[in-house]
MIVOMI-637845 format. One line per field, with one value per residue: residue number from 1; x, y, z of N, C-alpha, C, O in turn. Coordinates in nm, 4 decimals, decimal comma, m for minus. Example, Ala and Ser with C-alpha at 12.3 -4.5 7.8 and 13.67 -1.06 7.14 Angstrom:
REM residues 2
pase <- c(1:2)
nX <- c(1,3190:1,2850)
nY <- c(m0,5690:m0,2250)
nZ <- c(0,7800:0,7080)
caX <- c(1,2300:1,3670)
caY <- c(m0,4500:m0,1060)
caZ <- c(0,7800:0,7140)
cX <- c(1,3200:1,2900)
cY <- c(m0,3300:0,0030)
cZ <- c(0,7800:0,7870)
oX <- c(1,4236:1,3409)
oY <- c(m0,3319:0,1138)
oZ <- c(0,8465:0,8039)
REM end
This chain:
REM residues 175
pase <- c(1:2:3:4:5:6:7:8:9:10:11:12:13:14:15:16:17:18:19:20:21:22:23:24:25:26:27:28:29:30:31:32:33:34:35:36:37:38:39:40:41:42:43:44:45:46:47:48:49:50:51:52:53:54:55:56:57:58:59:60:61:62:63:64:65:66:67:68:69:70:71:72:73:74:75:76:77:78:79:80:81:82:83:84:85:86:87:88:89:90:91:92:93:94:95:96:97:98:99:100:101:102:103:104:105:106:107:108:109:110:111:112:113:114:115:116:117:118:119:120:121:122:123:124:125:126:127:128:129:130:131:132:133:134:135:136:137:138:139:140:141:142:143:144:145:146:147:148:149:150:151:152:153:154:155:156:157:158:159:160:161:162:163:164:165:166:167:168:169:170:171:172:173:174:175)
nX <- c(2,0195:2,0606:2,2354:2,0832:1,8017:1,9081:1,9564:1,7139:1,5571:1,6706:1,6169:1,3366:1,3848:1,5420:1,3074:1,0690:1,2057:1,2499:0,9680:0,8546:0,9794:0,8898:0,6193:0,6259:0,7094:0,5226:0,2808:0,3975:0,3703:0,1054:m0,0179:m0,0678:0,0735:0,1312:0,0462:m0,2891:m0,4162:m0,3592:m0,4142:m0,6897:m0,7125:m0,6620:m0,8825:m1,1183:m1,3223:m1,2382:m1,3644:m1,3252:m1,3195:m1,4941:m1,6593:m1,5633:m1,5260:m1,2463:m1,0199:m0,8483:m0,7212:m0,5538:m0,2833:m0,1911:0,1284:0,3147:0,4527:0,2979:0,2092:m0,0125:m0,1724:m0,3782:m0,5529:m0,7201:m0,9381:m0,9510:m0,7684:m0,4389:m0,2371:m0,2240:m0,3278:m0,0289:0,1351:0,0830:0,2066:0,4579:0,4065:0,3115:0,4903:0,7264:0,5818:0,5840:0,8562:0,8824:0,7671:0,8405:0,9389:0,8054:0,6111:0,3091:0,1615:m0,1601:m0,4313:m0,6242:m0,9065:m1,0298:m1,3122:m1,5690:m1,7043:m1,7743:m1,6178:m1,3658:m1,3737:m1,4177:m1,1131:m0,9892:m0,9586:m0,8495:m0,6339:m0,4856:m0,3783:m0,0868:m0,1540:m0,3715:m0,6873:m0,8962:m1,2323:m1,2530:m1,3759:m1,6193:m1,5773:m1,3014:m1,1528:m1,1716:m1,0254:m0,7761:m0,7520:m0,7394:m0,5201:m0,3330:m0,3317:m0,4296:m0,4773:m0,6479:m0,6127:m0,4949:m0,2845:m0,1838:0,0425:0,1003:0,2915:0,2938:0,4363:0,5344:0,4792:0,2552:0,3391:0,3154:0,5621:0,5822:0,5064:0,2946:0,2345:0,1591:0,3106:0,4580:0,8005:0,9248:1,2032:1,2974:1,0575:1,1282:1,3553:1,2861:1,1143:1,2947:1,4871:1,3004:1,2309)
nY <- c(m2,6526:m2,3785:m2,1030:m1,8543:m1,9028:m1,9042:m1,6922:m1,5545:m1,6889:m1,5859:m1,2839:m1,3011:m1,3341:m1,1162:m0,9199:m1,0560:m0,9502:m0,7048:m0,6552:m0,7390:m0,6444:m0,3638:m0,3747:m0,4182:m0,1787:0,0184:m0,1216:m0,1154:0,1654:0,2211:0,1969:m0,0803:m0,3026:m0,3233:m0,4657:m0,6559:m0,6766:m0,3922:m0,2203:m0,2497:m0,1554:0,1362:0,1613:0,1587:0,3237:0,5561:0,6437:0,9163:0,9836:1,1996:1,1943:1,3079:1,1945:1,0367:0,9878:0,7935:0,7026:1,0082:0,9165:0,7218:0,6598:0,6981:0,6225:0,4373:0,3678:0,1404:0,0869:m0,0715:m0,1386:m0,1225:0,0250:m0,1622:m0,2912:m0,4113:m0,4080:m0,2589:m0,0104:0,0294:0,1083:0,2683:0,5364:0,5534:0,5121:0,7515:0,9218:0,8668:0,8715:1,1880:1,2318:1,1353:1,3475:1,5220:1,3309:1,1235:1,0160:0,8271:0,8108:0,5791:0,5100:0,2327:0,2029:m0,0647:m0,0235:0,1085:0,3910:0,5898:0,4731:0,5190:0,7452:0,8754:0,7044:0,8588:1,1333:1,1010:0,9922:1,1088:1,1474:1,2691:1,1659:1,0637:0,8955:0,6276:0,4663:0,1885:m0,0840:m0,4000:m0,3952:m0,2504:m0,4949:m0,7062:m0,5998:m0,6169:m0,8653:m0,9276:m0,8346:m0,9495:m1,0333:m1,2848:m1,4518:m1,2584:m1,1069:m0,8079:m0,5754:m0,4999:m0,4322:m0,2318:m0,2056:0,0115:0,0224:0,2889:0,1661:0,0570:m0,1898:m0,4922:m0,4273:m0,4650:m0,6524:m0,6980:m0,8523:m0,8359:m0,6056:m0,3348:m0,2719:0,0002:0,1125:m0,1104:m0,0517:0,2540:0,1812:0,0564:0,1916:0,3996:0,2755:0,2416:0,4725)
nZ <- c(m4,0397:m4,2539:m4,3542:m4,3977:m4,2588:m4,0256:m3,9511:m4,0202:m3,8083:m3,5626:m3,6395:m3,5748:m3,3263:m3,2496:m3,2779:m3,1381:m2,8697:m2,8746:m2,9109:m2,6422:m2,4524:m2,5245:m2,4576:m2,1815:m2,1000:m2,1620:m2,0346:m1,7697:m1,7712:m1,8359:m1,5732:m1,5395:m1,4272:m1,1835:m0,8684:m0,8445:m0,6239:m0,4932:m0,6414:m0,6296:m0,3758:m0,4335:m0,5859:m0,4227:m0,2304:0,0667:0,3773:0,5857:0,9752:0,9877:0,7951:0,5593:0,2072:0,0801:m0,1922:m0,2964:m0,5402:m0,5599:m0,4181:m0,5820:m0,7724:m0,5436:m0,2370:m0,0251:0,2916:0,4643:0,7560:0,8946:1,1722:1,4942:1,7524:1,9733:2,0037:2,1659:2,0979:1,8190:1,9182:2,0837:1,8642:1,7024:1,8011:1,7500:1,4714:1,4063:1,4905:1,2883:1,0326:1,0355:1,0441:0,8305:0,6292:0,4040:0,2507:m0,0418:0,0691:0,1608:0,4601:0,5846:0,8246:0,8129:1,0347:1,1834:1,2646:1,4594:1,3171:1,5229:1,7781:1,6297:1,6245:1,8754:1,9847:1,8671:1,9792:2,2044:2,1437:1,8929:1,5532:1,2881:1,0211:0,7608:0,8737:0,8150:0,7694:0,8107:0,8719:0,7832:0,5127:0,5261:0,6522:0,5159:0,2745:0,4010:0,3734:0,1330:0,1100:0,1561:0,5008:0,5536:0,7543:0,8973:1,1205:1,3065:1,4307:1,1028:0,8897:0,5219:0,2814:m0,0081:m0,3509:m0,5885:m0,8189:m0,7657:m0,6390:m0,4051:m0,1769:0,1042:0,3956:0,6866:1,0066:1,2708:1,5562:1,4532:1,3954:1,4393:1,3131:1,1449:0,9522:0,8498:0,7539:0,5596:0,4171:0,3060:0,1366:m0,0582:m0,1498)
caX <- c(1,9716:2,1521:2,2785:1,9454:1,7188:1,9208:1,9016:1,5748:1,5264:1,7497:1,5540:1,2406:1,3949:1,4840:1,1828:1,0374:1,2565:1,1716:0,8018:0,8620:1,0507:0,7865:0,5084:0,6526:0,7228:0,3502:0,2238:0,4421:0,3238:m0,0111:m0,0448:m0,1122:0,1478:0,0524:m0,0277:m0,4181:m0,4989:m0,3087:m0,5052:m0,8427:m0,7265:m0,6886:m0,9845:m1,1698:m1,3202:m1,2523:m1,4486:m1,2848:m1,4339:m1,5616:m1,7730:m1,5209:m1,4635:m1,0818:m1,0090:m0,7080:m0,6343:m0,4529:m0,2121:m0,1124:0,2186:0,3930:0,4918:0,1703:0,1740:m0,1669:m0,1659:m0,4781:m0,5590:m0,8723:m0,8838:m0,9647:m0,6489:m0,3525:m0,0929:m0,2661:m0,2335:0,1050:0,2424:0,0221:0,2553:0,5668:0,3659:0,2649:0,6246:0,7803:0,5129:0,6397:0,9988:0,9280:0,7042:0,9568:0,9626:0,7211:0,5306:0,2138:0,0698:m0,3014:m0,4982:m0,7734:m0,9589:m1,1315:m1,3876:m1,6882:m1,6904:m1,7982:m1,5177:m1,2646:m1,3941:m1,4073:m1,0203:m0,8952:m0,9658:m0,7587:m0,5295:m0,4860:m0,2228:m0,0899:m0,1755:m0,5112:m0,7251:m1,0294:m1,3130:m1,2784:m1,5376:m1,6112:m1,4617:m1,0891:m1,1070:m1,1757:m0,8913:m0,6817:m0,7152:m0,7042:m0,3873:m0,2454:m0,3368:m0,4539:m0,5456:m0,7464:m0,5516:m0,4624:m0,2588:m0,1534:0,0587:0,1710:0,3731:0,2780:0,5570:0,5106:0,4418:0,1537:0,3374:0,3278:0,6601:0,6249:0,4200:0,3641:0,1513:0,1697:0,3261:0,5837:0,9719:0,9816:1,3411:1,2776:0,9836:1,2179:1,4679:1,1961:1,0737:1,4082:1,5240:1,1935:1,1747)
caY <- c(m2,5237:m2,3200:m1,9530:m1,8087:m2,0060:m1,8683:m1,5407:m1,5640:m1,7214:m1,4428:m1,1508:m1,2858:m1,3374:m1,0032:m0,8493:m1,0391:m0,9464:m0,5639:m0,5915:m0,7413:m0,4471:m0,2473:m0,4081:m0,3904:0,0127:0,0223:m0,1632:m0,0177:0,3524:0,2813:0,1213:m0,2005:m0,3766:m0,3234:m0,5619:m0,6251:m0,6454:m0,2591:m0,1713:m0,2528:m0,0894:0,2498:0,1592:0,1850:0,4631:0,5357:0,7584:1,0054:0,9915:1,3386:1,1786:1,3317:1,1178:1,0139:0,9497:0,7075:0,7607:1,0428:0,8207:0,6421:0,7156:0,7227:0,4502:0,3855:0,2659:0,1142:0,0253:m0,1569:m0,1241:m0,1126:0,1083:m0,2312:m0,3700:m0,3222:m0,3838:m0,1504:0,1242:0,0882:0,1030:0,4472:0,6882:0,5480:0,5366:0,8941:0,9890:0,8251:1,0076:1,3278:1,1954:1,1183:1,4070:1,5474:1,2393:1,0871:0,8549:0,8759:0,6892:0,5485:0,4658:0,1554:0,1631:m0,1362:m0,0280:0,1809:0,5628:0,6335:0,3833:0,5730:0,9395:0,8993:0,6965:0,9538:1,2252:1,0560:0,9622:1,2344:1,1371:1,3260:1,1095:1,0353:0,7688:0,6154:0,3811:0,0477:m0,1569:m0,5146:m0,3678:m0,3174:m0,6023:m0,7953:m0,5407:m0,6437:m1,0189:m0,9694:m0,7071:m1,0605:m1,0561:m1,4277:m1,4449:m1,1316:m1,0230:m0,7001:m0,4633:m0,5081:m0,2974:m0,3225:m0,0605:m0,0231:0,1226:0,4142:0,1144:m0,0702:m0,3566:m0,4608:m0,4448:m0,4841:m0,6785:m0,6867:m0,8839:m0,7939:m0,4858:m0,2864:m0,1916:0,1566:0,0998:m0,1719:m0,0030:0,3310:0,1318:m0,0232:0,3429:0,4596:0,2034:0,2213:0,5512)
caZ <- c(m4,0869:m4,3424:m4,2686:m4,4130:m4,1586:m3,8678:m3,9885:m3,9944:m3,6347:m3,5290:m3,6415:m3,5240:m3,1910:m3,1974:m3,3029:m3,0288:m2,7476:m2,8474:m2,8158:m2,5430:m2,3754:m2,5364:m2,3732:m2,0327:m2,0682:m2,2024:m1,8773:m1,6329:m1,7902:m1,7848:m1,4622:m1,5622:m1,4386:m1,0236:m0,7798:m0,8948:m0,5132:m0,4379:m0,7113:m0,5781:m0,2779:m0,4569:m0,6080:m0,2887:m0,1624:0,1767:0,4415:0,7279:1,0475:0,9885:0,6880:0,4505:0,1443:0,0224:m0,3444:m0,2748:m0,6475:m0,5773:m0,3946:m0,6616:m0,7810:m0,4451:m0,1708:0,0733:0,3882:0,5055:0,8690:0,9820:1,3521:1,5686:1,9427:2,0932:1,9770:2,2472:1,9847:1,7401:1,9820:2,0948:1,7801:1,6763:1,8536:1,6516:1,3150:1,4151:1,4680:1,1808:0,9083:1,0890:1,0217:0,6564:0,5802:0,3311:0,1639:m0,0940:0,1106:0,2387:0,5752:0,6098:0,9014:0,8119:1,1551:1,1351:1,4207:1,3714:1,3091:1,6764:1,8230:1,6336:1,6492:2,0180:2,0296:1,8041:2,0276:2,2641:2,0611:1,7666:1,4405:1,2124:0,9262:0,7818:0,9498:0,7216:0,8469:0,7226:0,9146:0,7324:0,4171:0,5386:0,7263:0,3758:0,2316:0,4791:0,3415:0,0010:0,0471:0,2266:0,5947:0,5436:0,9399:0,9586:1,2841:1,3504:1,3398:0,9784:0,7907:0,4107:0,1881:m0,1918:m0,4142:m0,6437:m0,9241:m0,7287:m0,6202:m0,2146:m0,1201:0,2623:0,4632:0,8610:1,0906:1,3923:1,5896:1,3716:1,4286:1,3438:1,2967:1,0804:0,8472:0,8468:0,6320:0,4404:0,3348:0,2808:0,0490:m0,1316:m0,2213)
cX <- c(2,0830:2,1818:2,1224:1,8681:1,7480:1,9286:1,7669:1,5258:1,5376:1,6750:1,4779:1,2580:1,4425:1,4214:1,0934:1,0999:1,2592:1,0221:0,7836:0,8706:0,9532:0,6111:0,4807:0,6536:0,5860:0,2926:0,2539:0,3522:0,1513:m0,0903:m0,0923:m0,0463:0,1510:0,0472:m0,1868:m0,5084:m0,4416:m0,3875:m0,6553:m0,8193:m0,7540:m0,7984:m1,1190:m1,2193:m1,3458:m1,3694:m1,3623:m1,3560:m1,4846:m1,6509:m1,6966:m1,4430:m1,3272:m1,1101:m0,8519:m0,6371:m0,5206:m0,3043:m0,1036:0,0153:0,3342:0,4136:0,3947:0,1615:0,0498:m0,1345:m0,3618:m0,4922:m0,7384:m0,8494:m0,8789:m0,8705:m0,4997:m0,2210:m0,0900:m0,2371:m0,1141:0,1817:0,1959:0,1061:0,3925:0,5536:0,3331:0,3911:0,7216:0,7095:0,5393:0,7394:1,0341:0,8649:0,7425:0,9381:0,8423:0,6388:0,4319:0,1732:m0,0668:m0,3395:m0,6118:m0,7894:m1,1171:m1,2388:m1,4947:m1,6402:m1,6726:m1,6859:m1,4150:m1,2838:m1,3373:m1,2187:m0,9411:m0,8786:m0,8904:m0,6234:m0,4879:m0,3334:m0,2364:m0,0954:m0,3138:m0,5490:m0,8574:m1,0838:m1,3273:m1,4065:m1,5145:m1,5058:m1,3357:m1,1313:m1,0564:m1,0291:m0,7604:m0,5994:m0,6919:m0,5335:m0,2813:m0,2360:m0,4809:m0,5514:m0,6261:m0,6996:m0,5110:m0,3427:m0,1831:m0,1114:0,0989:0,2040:0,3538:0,3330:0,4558:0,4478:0,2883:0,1628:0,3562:0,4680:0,7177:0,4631:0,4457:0,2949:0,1650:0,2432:0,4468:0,6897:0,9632:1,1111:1,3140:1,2017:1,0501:1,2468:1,4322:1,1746:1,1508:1,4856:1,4130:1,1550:1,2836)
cY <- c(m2,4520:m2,1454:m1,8710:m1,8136:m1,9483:m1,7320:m1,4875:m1,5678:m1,5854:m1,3444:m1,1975:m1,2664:m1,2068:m0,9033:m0,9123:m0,9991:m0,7567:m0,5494:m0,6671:m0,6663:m0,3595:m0,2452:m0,3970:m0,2500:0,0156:m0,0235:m0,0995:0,1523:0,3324:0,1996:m0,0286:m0,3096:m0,3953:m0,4657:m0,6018:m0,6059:m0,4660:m0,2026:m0,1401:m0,1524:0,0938:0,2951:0,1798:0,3518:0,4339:0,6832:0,7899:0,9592:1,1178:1,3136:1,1911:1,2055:1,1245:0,9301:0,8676:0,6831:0,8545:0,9846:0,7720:0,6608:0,7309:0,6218:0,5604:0,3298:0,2566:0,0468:0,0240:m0,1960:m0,1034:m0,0500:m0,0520:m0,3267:m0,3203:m0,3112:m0,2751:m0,0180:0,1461:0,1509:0,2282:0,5013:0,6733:0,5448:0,7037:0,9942:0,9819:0,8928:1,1071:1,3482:1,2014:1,2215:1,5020:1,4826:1,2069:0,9961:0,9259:0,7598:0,7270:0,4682:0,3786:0,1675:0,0192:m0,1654:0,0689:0,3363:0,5870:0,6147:0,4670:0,6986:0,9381:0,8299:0,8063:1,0923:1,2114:1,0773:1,0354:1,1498:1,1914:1,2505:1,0531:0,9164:0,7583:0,4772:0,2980:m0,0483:m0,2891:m0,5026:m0,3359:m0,4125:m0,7135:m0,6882:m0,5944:m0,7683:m0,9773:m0,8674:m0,8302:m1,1118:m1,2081:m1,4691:m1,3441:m1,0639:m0,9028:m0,6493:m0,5566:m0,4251:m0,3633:m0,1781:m0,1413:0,0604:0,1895:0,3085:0,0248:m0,1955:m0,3328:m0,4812:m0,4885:m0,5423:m0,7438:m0,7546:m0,8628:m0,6653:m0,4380:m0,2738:m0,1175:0,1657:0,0474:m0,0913:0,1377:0,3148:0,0823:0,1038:0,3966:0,4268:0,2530:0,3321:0,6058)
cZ <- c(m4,1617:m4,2844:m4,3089:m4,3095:m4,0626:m3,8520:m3,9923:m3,8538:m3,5383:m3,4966:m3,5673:m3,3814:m3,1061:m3,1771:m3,1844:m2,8590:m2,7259:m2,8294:m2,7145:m2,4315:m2,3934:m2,4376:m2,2560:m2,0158:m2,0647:m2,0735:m1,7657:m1,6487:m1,7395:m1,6230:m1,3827:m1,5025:m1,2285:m0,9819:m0,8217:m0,7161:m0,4524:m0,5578:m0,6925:m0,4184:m0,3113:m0,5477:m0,5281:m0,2916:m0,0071:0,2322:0,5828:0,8479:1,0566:0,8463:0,5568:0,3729:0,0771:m0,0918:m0,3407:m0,4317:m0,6778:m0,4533:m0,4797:m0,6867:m0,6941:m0,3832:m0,0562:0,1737:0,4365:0,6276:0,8842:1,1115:1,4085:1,7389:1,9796:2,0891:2,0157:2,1701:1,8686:1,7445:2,0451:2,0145:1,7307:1,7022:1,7454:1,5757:1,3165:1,4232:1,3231:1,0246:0,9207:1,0486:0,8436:0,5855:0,4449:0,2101:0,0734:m0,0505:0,1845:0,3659:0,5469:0,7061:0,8613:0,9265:1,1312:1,3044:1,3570:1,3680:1,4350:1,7775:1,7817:1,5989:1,7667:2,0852:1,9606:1,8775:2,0983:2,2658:1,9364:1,7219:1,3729:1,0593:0,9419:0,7927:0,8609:0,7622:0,7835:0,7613:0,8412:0,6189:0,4026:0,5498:0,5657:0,2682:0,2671:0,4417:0,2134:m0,0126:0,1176:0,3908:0,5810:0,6750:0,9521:1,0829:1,2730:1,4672:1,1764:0,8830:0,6414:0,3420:0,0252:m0,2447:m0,4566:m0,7776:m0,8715:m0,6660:m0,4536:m0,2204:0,0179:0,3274:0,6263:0,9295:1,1993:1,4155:1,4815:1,4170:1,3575:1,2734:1,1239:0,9049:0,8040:0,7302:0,5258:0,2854:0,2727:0,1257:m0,0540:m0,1991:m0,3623)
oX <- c(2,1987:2,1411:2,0587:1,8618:1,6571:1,9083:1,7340:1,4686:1,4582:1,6525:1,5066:1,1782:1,4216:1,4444:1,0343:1,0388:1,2665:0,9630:0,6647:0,7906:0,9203:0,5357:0,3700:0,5984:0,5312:0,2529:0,1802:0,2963:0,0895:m0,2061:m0,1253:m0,0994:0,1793:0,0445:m0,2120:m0,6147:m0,5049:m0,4275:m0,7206:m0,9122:m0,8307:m0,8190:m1,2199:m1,1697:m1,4195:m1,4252:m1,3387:m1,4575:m1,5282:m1,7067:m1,7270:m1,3513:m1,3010:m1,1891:m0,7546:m0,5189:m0,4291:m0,2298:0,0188:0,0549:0,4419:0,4019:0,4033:0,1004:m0,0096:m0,0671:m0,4402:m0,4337:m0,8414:m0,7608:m0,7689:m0,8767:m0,4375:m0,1293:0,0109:m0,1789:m0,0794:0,2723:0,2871:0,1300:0,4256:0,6567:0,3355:0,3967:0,7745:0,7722:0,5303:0,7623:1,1263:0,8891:0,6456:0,9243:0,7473:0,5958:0,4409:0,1608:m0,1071:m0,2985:m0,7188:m0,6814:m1,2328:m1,2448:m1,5051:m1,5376:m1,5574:m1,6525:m1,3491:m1,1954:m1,2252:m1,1774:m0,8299:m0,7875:m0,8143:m0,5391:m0,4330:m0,2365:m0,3515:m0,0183:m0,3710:m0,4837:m0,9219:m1,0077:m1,4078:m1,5058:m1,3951:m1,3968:m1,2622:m1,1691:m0,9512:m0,9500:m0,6631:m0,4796:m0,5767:m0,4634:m0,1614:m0,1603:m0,6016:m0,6686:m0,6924:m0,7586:m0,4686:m0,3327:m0,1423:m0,1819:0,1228:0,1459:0,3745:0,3087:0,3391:0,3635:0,2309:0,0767:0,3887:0,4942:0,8302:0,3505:0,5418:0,2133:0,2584:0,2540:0,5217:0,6708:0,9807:1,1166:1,3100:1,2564:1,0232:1,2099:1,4970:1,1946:1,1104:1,5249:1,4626:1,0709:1,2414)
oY <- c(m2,4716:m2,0959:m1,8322:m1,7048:m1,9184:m1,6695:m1,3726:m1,4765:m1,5165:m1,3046:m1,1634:m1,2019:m1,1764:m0,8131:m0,8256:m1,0211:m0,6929:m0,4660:m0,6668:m0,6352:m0,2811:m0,1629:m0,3751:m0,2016:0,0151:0,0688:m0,0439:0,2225:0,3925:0,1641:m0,0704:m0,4195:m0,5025:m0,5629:m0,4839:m0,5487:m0,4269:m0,0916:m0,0416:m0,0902:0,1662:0,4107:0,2189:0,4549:0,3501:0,7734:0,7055:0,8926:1,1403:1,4098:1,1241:1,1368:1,2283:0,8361:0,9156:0,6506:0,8369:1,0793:0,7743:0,6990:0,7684:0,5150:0,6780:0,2231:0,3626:m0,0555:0,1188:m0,2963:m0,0743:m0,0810:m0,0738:m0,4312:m0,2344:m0,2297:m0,2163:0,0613:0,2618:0,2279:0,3092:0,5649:0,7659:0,5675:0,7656:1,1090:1,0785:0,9465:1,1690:1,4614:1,2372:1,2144:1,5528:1,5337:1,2746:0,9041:1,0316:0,6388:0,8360:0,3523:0,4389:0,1463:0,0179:m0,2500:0,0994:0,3774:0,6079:0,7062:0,5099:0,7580:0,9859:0,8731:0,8375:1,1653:1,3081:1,1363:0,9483:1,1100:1,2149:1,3026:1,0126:0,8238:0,8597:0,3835:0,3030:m0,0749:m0,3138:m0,5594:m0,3684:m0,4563:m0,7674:m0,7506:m0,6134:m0,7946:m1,0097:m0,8441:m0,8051:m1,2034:m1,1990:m1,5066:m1,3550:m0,9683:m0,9058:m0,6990:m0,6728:m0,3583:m0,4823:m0,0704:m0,2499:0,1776:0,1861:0,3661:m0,0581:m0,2794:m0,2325:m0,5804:m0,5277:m0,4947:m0,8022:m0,6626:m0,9426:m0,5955:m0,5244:m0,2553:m0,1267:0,2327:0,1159:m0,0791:0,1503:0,3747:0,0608:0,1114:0,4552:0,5038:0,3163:0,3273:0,6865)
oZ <- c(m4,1245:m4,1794:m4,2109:m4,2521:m3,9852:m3,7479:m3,9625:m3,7941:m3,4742:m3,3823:m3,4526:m3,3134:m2,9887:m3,0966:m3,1202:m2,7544:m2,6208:m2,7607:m2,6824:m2,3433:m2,3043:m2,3856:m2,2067:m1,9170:m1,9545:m2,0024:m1,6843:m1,5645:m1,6516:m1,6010:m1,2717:m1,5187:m1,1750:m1,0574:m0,8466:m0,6915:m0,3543:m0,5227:m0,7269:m0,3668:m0,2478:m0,5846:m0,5868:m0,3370:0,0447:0,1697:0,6692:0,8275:1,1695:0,7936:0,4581:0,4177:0,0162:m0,1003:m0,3989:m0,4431:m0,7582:m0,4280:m0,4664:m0,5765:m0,7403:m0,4433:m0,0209:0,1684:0,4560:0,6156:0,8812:1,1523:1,3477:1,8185:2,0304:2,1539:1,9531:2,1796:1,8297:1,6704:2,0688:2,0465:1,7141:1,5995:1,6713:1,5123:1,2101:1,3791:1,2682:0,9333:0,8147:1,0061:0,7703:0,4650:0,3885:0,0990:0,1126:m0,1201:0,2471:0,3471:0,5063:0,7001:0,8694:0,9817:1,0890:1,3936:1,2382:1,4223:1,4731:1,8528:1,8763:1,5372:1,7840:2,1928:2,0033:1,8386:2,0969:2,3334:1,8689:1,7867:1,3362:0,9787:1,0431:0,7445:0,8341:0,7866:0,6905:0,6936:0,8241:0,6112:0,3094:0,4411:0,5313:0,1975:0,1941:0,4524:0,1846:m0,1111:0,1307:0,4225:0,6032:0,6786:1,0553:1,1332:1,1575:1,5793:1,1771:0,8073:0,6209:0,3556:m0,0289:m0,2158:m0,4176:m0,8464:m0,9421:m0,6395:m0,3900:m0,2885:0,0492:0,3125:0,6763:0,9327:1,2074:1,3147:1,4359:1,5372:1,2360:1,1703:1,0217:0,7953:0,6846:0,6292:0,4234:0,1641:0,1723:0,0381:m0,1472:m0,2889:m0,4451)
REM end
């Protein structure tokens, strides 16, 4: 190749290595660039157990934790009082907690009374459960937590009981 030729190559290579860059800003901005399953999640609409509907859109933007639990699950509820402390802990911070109860309305009206958190709890039923899998709980078991940055992507995933400790440092880092 002659000096022309590679001058040539050149540019093009760096005309593509800016719309490249450009493409990625462009995606990241408009939200395109997500997880496609944390997407469907804030695509979702959830329901309160007081009926009231949640727009998990406004969400977006922030880091998400989704814990997945059921009353009749003894690991589920141990770990409640330290997810209930730790949202207390971070309340400050940009992160939001979410309760899937994957039990019926009734089931978790009546454990929530019990059991009261200060973070909101929304009735998943078949549809977490199937959330649950496509957000990566593979097994369907329970409890199940997972943290979704401020860009969409999962960053954290949990099967079984949590280390507050642990998810703390997760949050910390992450925000």
């Amino acid at each position: 190749m002659n000096r022309k030729q590679w001058l040539s190559v050149a540019l093009i290579a760096i005309i593509a290595l800016f719309a490249g860059i450009g493409i990625s800003h462009w995606l990241a901005k408009n939200r395109l660039s997500g997880d496609p399953s944390a997407q469907q999640f804030f695509q979702q609409e959830w329901v309160k157990p007081d009926g009231q509907i949640l727009n998990p859109a406004i969400w977006q933007s922030r880091l998400v934790l989704v814990n997945f639990w059921a009353s009749w699950c003894p690991p589920c509820v141990a770990e409640m009082p330290a997810l209930d402390q730790l949202s207390k802990d971070l309340a400050s911070k940009p992160v939001i907690f979410i309760g899937v109860g994957i039990d019926s309305p009734s089931n978790i009206r009546e454990f929530l009374l019990k059991t009261p958190v200060s973070y909101p709890i929304v009735i998943g039923g078949l549809e977490g459960s199937q959330m649950g899998k496509t957000l990566g709980n593979s097994q369907g078991a329970l409890p199940f937590t997972v943290i979704i940055d401020a860009k969409g992507q999962i960053i954290y995933r949990k099967l079984g009981k949590i280390d507050a400790d642990e998810l703390k440092n997760v949050i910390l880092k992450a925000i």
